[in-house]
N, C-alpha and C positions, 0 to 999 in steps of 0.2 A: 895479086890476081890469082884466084883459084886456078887450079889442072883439072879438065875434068877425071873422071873415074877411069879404070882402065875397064874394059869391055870384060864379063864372065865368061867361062866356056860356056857354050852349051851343054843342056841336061839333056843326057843321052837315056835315062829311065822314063815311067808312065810319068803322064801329067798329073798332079797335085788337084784333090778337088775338095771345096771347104768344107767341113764340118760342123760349123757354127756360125749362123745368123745373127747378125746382131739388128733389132727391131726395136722401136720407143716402146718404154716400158706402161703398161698400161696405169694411169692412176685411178679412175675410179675403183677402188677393190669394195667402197661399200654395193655397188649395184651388181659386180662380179659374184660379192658373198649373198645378197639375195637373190641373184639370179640359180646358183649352186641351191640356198632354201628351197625355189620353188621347185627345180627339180628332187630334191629331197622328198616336197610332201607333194608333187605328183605320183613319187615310186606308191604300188600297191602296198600293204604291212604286210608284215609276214604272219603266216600261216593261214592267206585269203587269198582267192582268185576272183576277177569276176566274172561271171558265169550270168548266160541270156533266163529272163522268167520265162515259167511254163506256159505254154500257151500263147505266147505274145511273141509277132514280128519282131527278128534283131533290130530293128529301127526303133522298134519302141521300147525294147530291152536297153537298147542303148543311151536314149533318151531319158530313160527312169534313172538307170544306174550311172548318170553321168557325174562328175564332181562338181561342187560347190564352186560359184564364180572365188574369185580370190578374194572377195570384201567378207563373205561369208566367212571364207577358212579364216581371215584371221580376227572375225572377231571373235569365234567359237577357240581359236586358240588363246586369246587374251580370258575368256572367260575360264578357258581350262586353268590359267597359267596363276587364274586370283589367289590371294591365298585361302584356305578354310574355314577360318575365323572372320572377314572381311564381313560378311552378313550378321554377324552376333554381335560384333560392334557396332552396325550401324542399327539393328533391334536396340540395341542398350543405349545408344544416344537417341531416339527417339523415345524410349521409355522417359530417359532422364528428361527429355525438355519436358513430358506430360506433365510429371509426378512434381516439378515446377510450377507449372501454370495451375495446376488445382492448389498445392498448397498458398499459391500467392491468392488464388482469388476467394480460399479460406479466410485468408489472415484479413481480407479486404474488408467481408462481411460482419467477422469478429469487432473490428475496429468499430466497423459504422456502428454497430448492437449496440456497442459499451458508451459511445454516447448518442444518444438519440438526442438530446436537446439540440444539441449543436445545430441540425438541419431545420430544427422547428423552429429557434429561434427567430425571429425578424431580426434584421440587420438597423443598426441604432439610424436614426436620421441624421443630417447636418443643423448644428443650433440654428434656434431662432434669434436673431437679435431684433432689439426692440424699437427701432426706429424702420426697418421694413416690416416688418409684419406686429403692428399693433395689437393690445390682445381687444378681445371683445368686451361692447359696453354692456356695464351691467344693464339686465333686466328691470323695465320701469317697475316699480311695485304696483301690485294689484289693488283697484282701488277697493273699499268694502261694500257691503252690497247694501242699497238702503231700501227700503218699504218704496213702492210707486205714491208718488204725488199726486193726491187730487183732485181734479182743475178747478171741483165747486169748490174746495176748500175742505178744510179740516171734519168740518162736523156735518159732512155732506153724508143723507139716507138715501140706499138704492134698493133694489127688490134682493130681498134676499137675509139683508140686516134684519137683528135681534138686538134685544135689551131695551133699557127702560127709554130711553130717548124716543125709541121707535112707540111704545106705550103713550108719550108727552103728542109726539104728532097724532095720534088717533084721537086723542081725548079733545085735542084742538079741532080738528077736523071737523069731529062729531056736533062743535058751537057755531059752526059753518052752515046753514040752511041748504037741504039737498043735497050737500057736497059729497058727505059719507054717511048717507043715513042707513039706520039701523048698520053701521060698521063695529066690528068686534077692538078691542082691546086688548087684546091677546099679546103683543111685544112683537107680533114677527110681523114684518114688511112683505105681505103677500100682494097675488096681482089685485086684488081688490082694492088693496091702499094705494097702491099706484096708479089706477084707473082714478084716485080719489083726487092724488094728488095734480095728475095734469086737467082735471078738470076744475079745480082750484085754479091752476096756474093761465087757461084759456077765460074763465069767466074773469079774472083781475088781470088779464094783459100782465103777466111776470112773464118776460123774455130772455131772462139772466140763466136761468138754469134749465138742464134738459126735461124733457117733456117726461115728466113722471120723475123724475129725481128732487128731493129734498135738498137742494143747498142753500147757498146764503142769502140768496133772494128771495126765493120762496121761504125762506126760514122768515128773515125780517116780515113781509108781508103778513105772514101769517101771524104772527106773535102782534102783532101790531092791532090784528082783528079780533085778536082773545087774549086779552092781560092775560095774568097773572092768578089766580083767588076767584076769577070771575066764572059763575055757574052757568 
């Protein structure tokens, strides 16, 4: 079991008074070290006072010449603090991406020049095979072209005809009473023979051939009514 202590005299001099505090030690020092900055760049610089403009109320002296909120000072101090090259570099990376992009879109143009087929060409199609798309039937051949056929027949005179045959019906005609009187012999099948011949073909009822045309009926008939040799 412990004794307690034995009791001190009394201190017979001044009473004792502390010296030193002891306080939590502050940890924020980053907000301590810019709080210290901002007093730094509120002090005036040296070899400057401010002083009120001429002419103007210190209220408005005051107002002119007041300082920069703090967003201002530090961005004007960040821009102090750039380095001096920092703008030449970025000149010269900008120059660089131009002097890029012209020479690519040279080398672009170059290329296309050198072959121009390339783009003109049509592009090949997919074969034909020959059980879907059949080729085309030949063209029937063209028939030839024949002379018109003529309904009296072969040895049919109409107005117009020439040559001896046309001379052979006049000379018959003319053994005909009234039929072609005083008619020429001339060869050529004019309106006059014609006018001869359908009035031949109306007086002997010939209904076979057209009215004024020489064909096989009115051929037969008529030969039939002037042989041969007969004057």
């Amino acid at each position: 079991m412990s004794t307690p202590s034995e009791p001190r005299p009394p201190h017979d001099g001044p009473a004792l008074e502390p010296i030193r505090v002891l306080r939590p030690r502050r940890t924020d020092a980053l907000a301590e070290l810019m709080r210290e900055f901002q007093r730094d760049a509120d002090r005036e610089p040296a070899g400057y006072e401010s002083v009120p403009l001429p002419g103007k109320p210190p209220a408005v002296s005051e107002a002119v010449t007041q300082e920069l909120p703090p967003v201002a000072r530090e961005s004007r101090r960040r821009a102090d603090a750039a380095p001096p090259g920092a703008g030449l570099r970025r000149a010269a990376v900008a120059v660089a991406v131009l002097a890029a992009a012209v020479i690519g879109f040279g080398g672009a143009l170059l290329l296309r020049g050198e072959h121009p087929d390339d783009t003109a060409a049509p592009a090949p199609g997919p074969p034909r095979s020959a059980a879907s798309t059949p080729d085309p039937a030949p063209a029937a051949p063209t028939p030839p072209v024949t002379a018109p056929v003529d309904p009296d027949g072969a040895g049919t005179l109409r107005e117009g005809a020439t040559g001896p045959e046309v001379t052979d019906l006049q000379q018959r005609l003319l053994r005909i009473p009234d039929v072609y009187r005083d008619g020429s012999t001339s060869g050529r099948y004019d309106p006059t023979l014609t006018a001869a011949v359908a009035r031949f073909q109306l007086w002997y009822g010939i209904r076979g051939d057209e009215t004024g045309v020489y064909g096989n009926d009115t051929r037969a008939a008529l030969e039939s009514r002037t042989p041969a040799g007969a004057s």
